[in-house]
C-alpha positions as CSV (number, residue, x, y, z in Angstrom):
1,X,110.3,138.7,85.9
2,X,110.5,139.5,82.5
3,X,107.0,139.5,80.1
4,X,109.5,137.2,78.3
5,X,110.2,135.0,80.9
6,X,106.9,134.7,82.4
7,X,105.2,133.9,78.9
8,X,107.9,131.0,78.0
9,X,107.3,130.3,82.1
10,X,103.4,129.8,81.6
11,X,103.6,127.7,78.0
12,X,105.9,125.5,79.5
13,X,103.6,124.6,81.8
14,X,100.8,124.6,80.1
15,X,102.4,122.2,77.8
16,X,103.8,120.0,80.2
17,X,100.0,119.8,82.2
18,X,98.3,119.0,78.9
19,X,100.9,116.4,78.0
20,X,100.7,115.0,81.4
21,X,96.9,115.0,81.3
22,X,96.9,112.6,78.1
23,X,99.2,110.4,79.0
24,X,97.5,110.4,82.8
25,X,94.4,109.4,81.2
26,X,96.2,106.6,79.3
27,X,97.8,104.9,81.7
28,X,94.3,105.1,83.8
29,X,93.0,103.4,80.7
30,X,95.5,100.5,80.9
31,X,95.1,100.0,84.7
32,X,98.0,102.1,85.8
33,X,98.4,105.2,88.1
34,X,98.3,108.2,86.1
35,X,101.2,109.5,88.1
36,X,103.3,107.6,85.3
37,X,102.2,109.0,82.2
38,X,102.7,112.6,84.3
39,X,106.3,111.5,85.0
40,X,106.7,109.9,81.4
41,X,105.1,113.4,80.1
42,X,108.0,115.2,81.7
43,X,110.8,112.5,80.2
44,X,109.5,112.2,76.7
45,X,109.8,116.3,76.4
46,X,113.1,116.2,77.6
47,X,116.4,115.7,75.9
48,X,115.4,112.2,75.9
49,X,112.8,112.2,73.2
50,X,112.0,116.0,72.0
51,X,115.5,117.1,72.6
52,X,117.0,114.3,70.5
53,X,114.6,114.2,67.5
54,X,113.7,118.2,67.6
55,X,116.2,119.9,69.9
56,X,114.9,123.2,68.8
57,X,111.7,122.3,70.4
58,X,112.8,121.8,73.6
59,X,114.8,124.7,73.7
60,X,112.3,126.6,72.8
61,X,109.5,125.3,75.4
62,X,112.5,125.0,78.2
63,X,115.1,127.8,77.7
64,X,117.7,127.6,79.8
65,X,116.3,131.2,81.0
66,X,113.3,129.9,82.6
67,X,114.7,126.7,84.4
68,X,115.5,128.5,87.6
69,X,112.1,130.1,88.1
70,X,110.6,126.4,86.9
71,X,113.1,125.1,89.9
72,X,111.0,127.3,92.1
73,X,107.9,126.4,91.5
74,X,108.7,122.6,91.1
75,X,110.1,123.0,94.6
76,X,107.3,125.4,96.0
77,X,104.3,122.0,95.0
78,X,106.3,119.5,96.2
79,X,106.7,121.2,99.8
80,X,102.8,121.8,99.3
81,X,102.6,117.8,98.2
82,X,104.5,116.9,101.0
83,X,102.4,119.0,103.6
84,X,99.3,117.4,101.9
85,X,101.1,113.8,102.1
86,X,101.5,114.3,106.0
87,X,98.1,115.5,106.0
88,X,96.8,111.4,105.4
89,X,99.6,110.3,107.5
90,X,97.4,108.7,111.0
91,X,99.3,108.3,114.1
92,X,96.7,106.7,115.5
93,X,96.1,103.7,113.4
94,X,99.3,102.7,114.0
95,X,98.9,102.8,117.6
96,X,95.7,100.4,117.0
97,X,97.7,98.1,114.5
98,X,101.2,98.9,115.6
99,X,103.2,95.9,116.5
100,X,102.9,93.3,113.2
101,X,102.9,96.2,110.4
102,X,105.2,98.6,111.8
103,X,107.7,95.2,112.4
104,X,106.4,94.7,108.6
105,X,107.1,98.5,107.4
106,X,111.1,98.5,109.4
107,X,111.9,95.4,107.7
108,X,110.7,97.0,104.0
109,X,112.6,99.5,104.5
110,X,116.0,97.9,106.4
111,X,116.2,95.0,103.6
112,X,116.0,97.4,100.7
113,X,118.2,100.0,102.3
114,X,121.1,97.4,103.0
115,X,121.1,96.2,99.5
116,X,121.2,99.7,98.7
117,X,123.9,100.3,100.9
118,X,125.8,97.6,99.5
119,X,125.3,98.3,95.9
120,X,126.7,101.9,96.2
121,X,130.1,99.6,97.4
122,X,130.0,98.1,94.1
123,X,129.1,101.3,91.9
124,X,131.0,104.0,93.8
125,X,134.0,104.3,92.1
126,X,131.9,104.8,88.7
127,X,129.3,106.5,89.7
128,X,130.0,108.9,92.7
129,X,130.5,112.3,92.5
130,X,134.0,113.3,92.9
131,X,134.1,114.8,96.2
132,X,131.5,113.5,97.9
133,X,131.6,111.7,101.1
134,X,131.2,107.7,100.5
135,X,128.7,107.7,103.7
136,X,126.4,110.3,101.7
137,X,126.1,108.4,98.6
138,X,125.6,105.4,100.3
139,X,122.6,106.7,102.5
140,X,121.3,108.4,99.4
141,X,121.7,104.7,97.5
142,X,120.0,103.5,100.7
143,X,117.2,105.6,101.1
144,X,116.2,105.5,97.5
145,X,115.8,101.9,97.2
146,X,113.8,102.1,100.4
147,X,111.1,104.6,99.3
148,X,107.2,104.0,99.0
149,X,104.7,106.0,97.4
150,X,102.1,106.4,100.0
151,X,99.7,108.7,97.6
152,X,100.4,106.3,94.9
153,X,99.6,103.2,97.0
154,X,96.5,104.6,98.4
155,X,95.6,105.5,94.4
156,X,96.3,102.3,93.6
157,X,94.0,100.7,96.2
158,X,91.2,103.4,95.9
159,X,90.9,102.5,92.2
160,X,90.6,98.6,93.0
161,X,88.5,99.0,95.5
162,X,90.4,97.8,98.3
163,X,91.5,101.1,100.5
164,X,89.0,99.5,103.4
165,X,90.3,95.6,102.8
166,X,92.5,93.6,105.4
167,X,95.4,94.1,103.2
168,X,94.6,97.9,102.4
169,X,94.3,99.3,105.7
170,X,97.7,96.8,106.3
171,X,99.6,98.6,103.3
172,X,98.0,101.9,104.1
173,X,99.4,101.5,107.6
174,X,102.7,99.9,106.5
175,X,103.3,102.7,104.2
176,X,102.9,105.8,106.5
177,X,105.5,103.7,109.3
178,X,107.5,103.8,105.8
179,X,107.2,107.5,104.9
180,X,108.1,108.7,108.3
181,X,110.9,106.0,108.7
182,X,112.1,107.2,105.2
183,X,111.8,111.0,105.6
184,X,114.3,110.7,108.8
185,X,116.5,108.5,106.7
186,X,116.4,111.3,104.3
187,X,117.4,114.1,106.9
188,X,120.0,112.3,108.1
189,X,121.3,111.8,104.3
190,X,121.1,115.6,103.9
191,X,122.8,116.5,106.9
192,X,126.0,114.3,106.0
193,X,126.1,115.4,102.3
194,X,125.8,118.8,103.3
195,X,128.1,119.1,106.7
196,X,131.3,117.3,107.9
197,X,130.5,114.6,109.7
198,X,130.7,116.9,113.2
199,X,127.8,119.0,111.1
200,X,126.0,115.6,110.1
201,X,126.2,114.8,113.8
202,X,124.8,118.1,115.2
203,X,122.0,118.2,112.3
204,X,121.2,114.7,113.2
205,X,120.4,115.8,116.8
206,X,118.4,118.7,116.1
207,X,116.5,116.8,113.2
208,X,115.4,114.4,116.4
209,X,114.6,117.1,118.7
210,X,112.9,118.9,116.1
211,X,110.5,115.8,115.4
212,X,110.3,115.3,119.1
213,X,109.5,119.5,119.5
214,X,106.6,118.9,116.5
215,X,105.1,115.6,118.3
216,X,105.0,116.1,122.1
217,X,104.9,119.6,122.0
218,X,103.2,121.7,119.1
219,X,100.8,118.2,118.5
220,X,99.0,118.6,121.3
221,X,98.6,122.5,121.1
222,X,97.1,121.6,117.3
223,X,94.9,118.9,118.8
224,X,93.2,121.7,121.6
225,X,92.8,124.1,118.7
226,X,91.3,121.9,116.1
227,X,88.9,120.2,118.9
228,X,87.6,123.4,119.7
229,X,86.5,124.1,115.8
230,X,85.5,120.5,115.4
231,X,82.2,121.4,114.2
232,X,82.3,124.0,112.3
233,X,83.6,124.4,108.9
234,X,87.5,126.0,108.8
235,X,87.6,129.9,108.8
236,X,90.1,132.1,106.2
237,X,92.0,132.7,109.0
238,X,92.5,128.9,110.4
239,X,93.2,128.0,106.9
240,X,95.8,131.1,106.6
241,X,97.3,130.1,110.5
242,X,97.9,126.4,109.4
243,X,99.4,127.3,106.0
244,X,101.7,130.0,107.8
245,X,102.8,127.0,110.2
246,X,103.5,124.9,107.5
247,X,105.9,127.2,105.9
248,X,108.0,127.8,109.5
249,X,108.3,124.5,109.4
250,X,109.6,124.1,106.5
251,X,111.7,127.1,106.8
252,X,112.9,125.4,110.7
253,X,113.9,121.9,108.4
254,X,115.6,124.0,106.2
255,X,117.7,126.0,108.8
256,X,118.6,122.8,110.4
257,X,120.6,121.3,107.6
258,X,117.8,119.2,106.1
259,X,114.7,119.8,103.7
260,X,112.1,122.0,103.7
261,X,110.0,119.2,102.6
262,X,110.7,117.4,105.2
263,X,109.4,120.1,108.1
264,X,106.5,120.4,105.1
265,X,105.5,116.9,105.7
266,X,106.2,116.6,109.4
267,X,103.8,119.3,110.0
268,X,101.2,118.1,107.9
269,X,101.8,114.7,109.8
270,X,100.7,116.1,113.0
271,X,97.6,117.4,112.4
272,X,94.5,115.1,113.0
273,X,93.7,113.5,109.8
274,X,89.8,114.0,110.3
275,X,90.0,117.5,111.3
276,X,88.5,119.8,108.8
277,X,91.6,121.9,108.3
278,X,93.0,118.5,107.2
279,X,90.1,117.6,104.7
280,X,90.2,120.9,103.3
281,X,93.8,120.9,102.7
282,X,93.5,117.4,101.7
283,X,95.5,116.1,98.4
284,X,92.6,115.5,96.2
285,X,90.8,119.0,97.4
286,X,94.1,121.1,96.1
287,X,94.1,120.8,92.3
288,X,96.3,123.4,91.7
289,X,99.0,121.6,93.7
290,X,98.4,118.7,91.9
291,X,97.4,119.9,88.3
292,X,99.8,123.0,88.1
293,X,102.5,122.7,90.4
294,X,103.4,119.3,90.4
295,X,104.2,119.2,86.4
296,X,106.6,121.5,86.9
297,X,108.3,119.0,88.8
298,X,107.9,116.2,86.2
299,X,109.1,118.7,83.9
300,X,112.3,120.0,86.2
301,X,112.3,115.4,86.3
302,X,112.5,115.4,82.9
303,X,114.8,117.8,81.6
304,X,117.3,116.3,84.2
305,X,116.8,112.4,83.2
306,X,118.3,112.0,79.6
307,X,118.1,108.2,79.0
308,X,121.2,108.6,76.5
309,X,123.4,108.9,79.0
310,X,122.5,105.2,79.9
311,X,124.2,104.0,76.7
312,X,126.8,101.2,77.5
313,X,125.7,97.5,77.9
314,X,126.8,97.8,81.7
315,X,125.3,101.0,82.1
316,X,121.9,99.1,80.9
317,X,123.5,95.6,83.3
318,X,124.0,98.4,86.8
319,X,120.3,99.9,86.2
320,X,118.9,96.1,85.4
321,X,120.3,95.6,88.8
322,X,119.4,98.6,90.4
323,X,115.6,97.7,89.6
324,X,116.2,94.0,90.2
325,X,118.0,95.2,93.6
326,X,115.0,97.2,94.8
327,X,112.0,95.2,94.0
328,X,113.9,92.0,95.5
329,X,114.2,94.0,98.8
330,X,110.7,95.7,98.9
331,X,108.6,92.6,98.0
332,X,111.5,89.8,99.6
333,X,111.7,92.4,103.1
334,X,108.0,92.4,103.4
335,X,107.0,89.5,102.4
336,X,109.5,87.6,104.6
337,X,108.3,89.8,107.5
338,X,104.5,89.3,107.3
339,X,105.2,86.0,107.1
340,X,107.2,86.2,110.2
341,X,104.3,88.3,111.7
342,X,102.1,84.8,111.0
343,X,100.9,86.4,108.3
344,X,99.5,84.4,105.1
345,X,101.6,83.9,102.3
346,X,99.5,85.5,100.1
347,X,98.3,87.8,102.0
348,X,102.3,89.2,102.9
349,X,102.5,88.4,99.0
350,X,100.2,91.5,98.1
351,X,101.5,93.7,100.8
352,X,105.2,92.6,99.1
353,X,103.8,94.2,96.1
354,X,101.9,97.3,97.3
355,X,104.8,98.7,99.2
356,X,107.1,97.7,96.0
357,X,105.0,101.2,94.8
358,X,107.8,104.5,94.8
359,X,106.6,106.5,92.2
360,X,106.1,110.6,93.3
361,X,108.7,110.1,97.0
362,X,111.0,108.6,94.5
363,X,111.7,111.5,92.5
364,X,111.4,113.7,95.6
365,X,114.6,111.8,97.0
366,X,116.2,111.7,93.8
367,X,115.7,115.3,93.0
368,X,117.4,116.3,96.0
369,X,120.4,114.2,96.1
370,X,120.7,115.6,92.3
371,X,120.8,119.0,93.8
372,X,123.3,118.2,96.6
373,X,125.7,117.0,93.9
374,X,125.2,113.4,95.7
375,X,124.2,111.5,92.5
376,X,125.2,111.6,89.1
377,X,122.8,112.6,86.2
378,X,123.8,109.2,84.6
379,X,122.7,107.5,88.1
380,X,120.2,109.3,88.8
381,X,118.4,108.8,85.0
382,X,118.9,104.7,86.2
383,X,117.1,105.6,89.6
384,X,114.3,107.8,87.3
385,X,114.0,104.5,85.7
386,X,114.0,102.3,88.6
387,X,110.8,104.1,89.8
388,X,109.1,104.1,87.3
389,X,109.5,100.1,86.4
390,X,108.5,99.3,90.0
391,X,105.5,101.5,90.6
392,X,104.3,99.9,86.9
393,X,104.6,96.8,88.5
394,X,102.4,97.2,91.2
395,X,99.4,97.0,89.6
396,X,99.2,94.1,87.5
397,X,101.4,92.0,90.2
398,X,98.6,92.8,92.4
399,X,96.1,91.4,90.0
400,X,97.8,88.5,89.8
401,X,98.1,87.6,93.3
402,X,94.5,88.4,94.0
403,X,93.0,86.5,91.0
404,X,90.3,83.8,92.0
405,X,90.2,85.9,95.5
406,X,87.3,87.3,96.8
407,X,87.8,91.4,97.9
């Protein structure tokens, strides 16, 4: 690399974290996760906001030069994300609580999905790729309707308060049936976009013996080898073992036909979440993940979500419907499932709203089918949008429906 390319590398990022930062701490201010201003950050100094008013700004922070090593490090923190993500994911609280939430998480995600499904029907013909397979859009449609953030959520709930309430430990629980659910959906959506359907088929079965290989078999080996360093704190060479894991995994997904992410978080997923490999790889004890790699993400986000591209009135009328399409599926799907589960109404009413949350797994699903040529940039600045509308919705919904209720 260039001293060229790696100075224009470094002040993009640095730009991008300290814009992020600010508009972090604004959204804090107003009662919203930070993770929107981060993903706002990486919009506004895009070709949406800086590249329309002062183009020569934005080529100059984000030459086309630079993109492909930004690519890499945007993809390098969110496989570290992910692996982090897994990290909080518990397999054993949902054996405790399984049979009302996981019912609960399914139906979140099979009510959104359909509509999702169904939509990409009705949009196809405008908005698919040429070339690609209808059954790969429509997954992709699917599983991006279906999404919830699980670190958002659990932000959302640490800040209010309520991570150890009924209905936190429900949505916690909920979402991480939800993220595993989702992440397979995904897989399966990668395989078809990427294979014939005889490839789909074959990366489909080895994605399910690969998360059957990581559960029954290397699970347990992790379990033996964490128990027996229970006590003490994690040595260099546990950490360096665990990180080194990580990566075949993610190097195995990738192989198969599906993500590196994806073997990124499965591996994280089965560690033990109180081990203290875990806690020291946890999300909120890897700032430079978080704080440096992750805004180059936003930023990779932004430069590929130009809201001008949504310019027609039914441009604006399909991503009013995308946004209407997915909330009415997350919230209706939950809700009409907790109640189902003899659930309270209000009660299902705030879990509706919690796992209405997509922000960060959004753009993760998005970002790939981008990449696979599976959506369009028009589409996928609508989707962009459609996350970020529902996870700003969380919050104050949530307020609502809790007001004159005691925590």
């Amino acid at each position: 690399m260039s001293a060229d390319l790696l100075f224009h590398v470094l002040l993009a990022l640095g730009v991008v974290v300290v814009f992020g930062h600010v508009l972090g701490r604004l959204m804090t201010a107003i009662g919203q996760p930070p993770v929107i201003g981060e993903v706002l950050s990486g919009i506004l100094l895009g070709p949406s906001l800086v590249g329309r008013i002062v183009p020569a700004t934005e080529t100059y922070l984000f030459p086309e030069s630079i993109r492909p090593a930004l690519g890499v490090i945007a993809q390098l923190g969110v496989v570290l994300y992910m692996f982090a993500v897994g990290l909080e994911f518990d397999a054993a609280s949902l054996r405790r609580r399984a049979a009302p939430f996981v019912f609960t998480s399914l139906a979140s995600i099979a009510v959104p999905f359909a509509l999702g499904c169904g939509l990409a029907v009705f949009i196809s013909g405008t908005f698919s790729p040429p070339g690609v397979p209808f059954l790969a859009f429509a997954l992709f449609m699917g599983v991006a309707m279906s999404i919830t953030a699980f670190p958002v959520l659990a932000r959302i709930l640490t800040d209010r308060g309520l991570s150890r309430t009924e209905v936190g430990v429900a949505a916690l629980t909920c979402a991480a049936v939800n993220d595993v659910t989702a992440w397979c959906l995904l897989a399966v959506a990668v395989g078809v976009a990427r294979a014939t359907v005889s490839g789909a088929l074959m990366a489909t079965v080895l994605t399910v013996a690969f998360i059957l290989f990581m559960f029954l078999v290397v699970r347990p080996i992790a379990v033996r080898l964490v128990d027996a360093h229970a006590a003490s704190e994690p040595s260099q060479s546990a950490i360096t073992w665990t990180l080194l894991g990580m990566l075949a995994s993610a190097i195995t997904a990738e192989v198969i036909g599906i993500h590196a992410i994806f073997g990124a978080f499965i591996f994280g997923a089965i560690l033990p979440t109180d081990s203290p490999v875990a806690e020291r790889l946890a999300v909120q004890r890897t700032p430079v993940v978080t704080i440096l790699f992750l805004p180059a993400f936003f930023a990779l986000t932004g430069l590929r979500t130009e809201i001008g591209l949504v310019s027609s009135a039914a441009d604006w009328a399909i991503c009013l419907l995308i946004i209407v399409l997915a909330t009415a599926g997350k919230f209706g799907g939950t809700v009409a499932a907790a109640t189902t589960a003899g659930m309270p109404w209000r009660f299902a009413a705030q879990l509706g709203a919690l796992m209405n949350t997509r922000g960060l797994m959004e753009l993760v699903v998005l970002n790939v089918g981008l990449d696979l040529g599976v959506l369009t940039p028009s589409l996928f600045t609508m989707m962009v949008l459609m996350a970020i509308v529902t996870t700003a919705m969380t919050a104050p919904l949530l307020d609502v429906l809790r007001r004159g209720q005691s925590v």
